[in-house]
C-alpha positions as CSV (number, residue, x, y, z in Angstrom):
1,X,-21.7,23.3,-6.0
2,X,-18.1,22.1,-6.0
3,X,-16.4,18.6,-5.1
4,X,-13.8,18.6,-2.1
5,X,-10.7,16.4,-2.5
6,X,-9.1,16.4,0.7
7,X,-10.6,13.5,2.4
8,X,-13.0,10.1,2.0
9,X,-16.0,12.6,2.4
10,X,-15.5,14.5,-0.9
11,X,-17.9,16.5,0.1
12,X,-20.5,18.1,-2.9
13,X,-20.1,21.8,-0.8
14,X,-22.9,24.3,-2.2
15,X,-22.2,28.1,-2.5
16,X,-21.0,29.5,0.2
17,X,-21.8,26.4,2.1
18,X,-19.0,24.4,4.4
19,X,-17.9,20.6,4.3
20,X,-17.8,18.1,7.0
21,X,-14.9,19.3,8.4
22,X,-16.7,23.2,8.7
23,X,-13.4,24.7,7.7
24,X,-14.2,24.0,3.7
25,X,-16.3,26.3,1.3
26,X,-16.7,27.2,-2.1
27,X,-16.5,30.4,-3.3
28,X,-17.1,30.7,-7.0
29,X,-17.6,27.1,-7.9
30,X,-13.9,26.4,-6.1
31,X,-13.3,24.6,-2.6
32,X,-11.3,26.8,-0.7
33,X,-9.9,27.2,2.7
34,X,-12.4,28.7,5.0
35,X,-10.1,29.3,7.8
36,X,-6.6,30.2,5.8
37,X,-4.8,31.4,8.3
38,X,-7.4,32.0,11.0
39,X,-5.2,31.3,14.0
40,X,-6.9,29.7,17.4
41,X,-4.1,28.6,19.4
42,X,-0.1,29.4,19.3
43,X,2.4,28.4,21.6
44,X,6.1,27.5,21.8
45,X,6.0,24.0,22.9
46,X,8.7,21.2,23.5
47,X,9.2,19.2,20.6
48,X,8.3,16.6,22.6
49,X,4.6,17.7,23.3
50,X,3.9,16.7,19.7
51,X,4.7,14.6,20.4
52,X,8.1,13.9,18.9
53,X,11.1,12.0,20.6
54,X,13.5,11.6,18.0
55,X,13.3,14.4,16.0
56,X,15.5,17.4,16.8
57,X,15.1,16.1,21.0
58,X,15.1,19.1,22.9
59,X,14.0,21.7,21.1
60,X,10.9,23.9,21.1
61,X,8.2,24.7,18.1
62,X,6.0,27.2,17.1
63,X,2.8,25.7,17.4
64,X,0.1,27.0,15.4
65,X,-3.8,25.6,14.9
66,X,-7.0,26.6,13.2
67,X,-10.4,25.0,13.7
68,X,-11.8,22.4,11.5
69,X,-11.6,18.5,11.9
70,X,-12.6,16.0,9.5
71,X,-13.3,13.1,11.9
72,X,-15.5,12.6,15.1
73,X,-13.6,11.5,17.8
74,X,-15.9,11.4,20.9
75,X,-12.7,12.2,23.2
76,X,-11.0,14.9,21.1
77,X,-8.9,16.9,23.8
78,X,-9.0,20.0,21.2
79,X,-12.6,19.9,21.2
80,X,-12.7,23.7,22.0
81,X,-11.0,24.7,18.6
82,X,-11.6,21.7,16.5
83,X,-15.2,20.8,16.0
84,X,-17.7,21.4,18.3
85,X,-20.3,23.8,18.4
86,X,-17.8,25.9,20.8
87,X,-15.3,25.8,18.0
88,X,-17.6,26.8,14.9
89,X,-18.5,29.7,16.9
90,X,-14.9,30.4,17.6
91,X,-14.1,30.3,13.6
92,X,-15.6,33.8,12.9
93,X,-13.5,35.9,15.6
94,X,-10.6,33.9,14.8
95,X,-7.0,36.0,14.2
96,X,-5.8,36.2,10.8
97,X,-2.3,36.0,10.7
98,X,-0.8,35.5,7.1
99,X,1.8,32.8,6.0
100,X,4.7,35.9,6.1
101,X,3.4,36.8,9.4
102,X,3.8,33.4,11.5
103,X,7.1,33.2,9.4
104,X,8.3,36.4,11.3
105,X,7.0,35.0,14.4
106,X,8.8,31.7,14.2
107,X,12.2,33.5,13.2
108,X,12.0,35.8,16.6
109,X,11.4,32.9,18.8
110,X,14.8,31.9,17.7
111,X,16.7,33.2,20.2
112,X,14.0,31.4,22.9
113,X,15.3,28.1,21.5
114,X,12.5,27.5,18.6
115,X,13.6,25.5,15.5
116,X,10.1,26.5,13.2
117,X,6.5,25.5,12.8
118,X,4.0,22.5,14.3
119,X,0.6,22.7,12.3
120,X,-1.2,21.3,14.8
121,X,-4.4,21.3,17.7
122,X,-7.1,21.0,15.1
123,X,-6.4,19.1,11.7
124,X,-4.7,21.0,10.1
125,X,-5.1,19.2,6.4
126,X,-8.2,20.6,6.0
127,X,-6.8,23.4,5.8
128,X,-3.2,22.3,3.9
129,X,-3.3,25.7,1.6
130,X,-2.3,27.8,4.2
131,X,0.4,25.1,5.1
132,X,1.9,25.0,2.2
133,X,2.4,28.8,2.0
134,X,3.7,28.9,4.9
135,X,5.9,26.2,5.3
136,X,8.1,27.1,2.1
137,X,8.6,30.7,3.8
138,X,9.5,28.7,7.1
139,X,11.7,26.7,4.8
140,X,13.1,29.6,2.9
141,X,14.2,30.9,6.4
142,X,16.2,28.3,7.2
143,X,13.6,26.5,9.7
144,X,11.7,23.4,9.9
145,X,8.0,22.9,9.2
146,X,5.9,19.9,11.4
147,X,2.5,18.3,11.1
148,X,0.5,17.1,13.8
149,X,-2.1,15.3,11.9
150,X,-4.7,12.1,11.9
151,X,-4.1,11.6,8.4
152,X,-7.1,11.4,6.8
153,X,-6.4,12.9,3.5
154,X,-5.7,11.9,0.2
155,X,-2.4,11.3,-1.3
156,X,-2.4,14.1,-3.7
157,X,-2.4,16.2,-0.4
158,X,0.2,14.9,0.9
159,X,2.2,15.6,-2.1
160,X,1.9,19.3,-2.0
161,X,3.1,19.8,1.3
162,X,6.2,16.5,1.2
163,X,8.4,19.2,-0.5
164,X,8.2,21.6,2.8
165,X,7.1,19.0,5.5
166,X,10.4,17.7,8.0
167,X,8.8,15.9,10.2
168,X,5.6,14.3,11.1
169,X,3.2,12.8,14.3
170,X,0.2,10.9,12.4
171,X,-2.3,9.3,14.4
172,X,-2.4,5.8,14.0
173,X,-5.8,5.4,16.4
174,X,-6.5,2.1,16.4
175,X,-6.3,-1.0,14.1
176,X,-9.9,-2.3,13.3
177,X,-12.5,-0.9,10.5
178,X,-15.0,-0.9,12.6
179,X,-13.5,1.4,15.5
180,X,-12.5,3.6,12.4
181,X,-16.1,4.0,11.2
182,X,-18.3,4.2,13.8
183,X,-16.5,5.4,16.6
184,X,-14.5,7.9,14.9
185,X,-16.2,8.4,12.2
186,X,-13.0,7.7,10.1
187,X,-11.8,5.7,7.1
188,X,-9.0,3.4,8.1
189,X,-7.4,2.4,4.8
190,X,-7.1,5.9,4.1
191,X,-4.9,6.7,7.1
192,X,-2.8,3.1,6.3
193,X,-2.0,4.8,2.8
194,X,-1.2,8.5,3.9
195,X,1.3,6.8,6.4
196,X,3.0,4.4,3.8
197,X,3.2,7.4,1.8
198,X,4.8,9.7,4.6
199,X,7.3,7.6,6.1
200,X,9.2,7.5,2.5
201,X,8.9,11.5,2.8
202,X,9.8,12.9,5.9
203,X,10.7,11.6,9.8
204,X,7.2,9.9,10.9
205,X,6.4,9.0,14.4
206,X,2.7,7.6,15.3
207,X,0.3,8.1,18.1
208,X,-2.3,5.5,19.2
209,X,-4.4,6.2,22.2
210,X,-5.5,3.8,24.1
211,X,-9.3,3.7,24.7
212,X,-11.0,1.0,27.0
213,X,-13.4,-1.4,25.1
214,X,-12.6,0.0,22.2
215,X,-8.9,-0.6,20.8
216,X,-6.7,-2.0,24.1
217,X,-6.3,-5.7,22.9
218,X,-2.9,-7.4,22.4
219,X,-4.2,-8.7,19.4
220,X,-4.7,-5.6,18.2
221,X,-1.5,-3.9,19.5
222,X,0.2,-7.0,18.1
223,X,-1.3,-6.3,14.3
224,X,-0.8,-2.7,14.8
225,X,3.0,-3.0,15.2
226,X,3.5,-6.0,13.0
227,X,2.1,-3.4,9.7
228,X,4.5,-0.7,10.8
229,X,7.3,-2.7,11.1
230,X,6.6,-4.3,7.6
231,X,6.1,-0.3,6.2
232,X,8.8,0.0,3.2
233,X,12.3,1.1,4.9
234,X,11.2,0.9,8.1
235,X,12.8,-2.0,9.7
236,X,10.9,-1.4,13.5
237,X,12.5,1.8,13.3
238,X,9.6,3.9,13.3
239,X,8.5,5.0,16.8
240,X,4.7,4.4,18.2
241,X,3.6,6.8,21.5
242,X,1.0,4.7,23.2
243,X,-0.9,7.1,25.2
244,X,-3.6,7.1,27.7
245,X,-7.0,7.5,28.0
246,X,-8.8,10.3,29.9
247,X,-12.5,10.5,29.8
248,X,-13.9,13.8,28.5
249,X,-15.9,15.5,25.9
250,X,-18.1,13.1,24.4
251,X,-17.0,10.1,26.0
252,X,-17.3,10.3,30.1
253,X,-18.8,6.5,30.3
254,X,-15.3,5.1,31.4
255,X,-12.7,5.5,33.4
256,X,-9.2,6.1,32.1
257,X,-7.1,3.8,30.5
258,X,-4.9,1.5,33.1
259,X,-1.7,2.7,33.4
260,X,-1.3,-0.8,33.6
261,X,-2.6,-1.3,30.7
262,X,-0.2,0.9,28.9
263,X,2.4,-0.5,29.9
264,X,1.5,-4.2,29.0
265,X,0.6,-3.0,25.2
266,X,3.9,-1.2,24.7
267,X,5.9,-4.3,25.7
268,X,3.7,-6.1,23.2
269,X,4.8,-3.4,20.5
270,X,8.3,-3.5,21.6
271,X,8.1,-7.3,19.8
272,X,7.8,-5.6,16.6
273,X,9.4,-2.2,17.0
274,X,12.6,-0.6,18.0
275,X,11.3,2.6,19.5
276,X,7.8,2.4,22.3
277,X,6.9,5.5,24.2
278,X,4.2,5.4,26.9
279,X,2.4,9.1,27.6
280,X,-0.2,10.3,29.9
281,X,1.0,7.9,32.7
């Protein structure tokens, strides 16, 4: 039995056993990486699909994911790699492909117009070994490394990877404990720290999707933007994507988000903050 120390869980894993997040084991009394470098998805996307819009604009990433998630988000749009049944039975035909490996394959997309690595689809923190391996070859290369993350993770995670990490799209899903906890099955303080910590680190850009019922208030949207204008150096300057909602997965009981909608609580954000994208409309 071994202690996990990625996330709020710390999970007490047995032998051989997996955490929450079903990408987490322990082998020898240690919590390891159960999907190091088991590869799902990989695709050269616009930086833009991270979505990133003022960070190297465009360019196109490398985009790799794994499986593993260590929240519950009834709409999750990777659902098929991240955490549902579909995606633990994916994890054991998975590709290996080592940290040198997707190195190589970064460096020979070059010429296609690719600028280095996205760790991204599923969460890629609980799985932030096979991260930081990589993303000091990708650095040693002379690319760029990127994480696509919820940022539910301690602060002593982030630290490993800051030294290797350019550039970063945390989720910032929505602004209330209780649509933290028992929607998503999240801890929202712990995603306020890991995004005070990252801005003074790398470029940060956040995502907040824009559920119906749930986390569409101006009040809200108004709080949301106000804490990360008042982040330490930020000055409004840190963007916000407000995207819509599409029903799926778990959550098919409503229609999608307004466009209208979207549109109204990014004017609200623009009060507080320089840079307001709208996606999915």
């Amino acid at each position: 039995m071994a202690r996990c120390e990625v996330c709020f869980r710390h999970c007490e894993i047995g032998e051989g056993g997996l955490g929450f997040c079903g990408a987490r084991t322990c082998t020898g009394g240690i919590v390891t990486a159960s999907n190091y470098g088991r590869v799902t998805s990989l695709a050269l996307d616009p930086i833009e699909k991270k979505p990133l819009r003022r960070f190297h604009p465009g360019a196109w990433i490398l985009s790799a994911g794994s499986y593993g998630c260590n929240l519950r988000c009834p709409f999750c749009q990777n659902y098929q790699i991240s955490w549902s049944e579909e995606a633990m039975r994916l994890a054991g035909t998975a590709e290996y492909i080592s940290p040198e490996e997707l190195t190589n394959i970064a460096d020979n997309c070059r010429s296609r117009g690719n600028i280095g690595v996205a760790f991204t689809y599923n969460e890629p923190l609980v799985g932030y070994e096979y991260i930081q391996d990589t993303a000091r070859l990708v650095h040693d290369a002379g690319m760029v490394n990127v994480l696509v993350t919820n940022g539910t993770a301690e602060l002593s995670v982030l630290r490993k990877l800051a030294p290797y990490i350019d550039a970063m799209n945390i989720d910032l899903k929505g602004f209330t404990d209780r649509y933290y906890s028992e929607v998503l099955g999240g801890d929202r303080r712990m995603v306020m720290d890991f995004i005070g910590e990252a801005v003074k680190t790398c470029h940060v850009e956040l995502t907040t999707l824009i559920v119906p019922g749930e986390n569409d208030s101006e009040e809200e949207m108004h709080e949301l933007a106000a804490w990360v204008r008042g982040l330490t150096g930020s000055d409004g300057e840190i963007p916000l994507h407000i995207s819509r909602f599409f029903p799926r997965f778990g959550m098919t009981d409503r229609d999608a988000t307004d466009v209208r909608k979207i549109y109204r609580l990014a004017e609200v954000a623009r009060e507080h903050l320089r840079y307001v994208y709208t996606g999915n409309c």
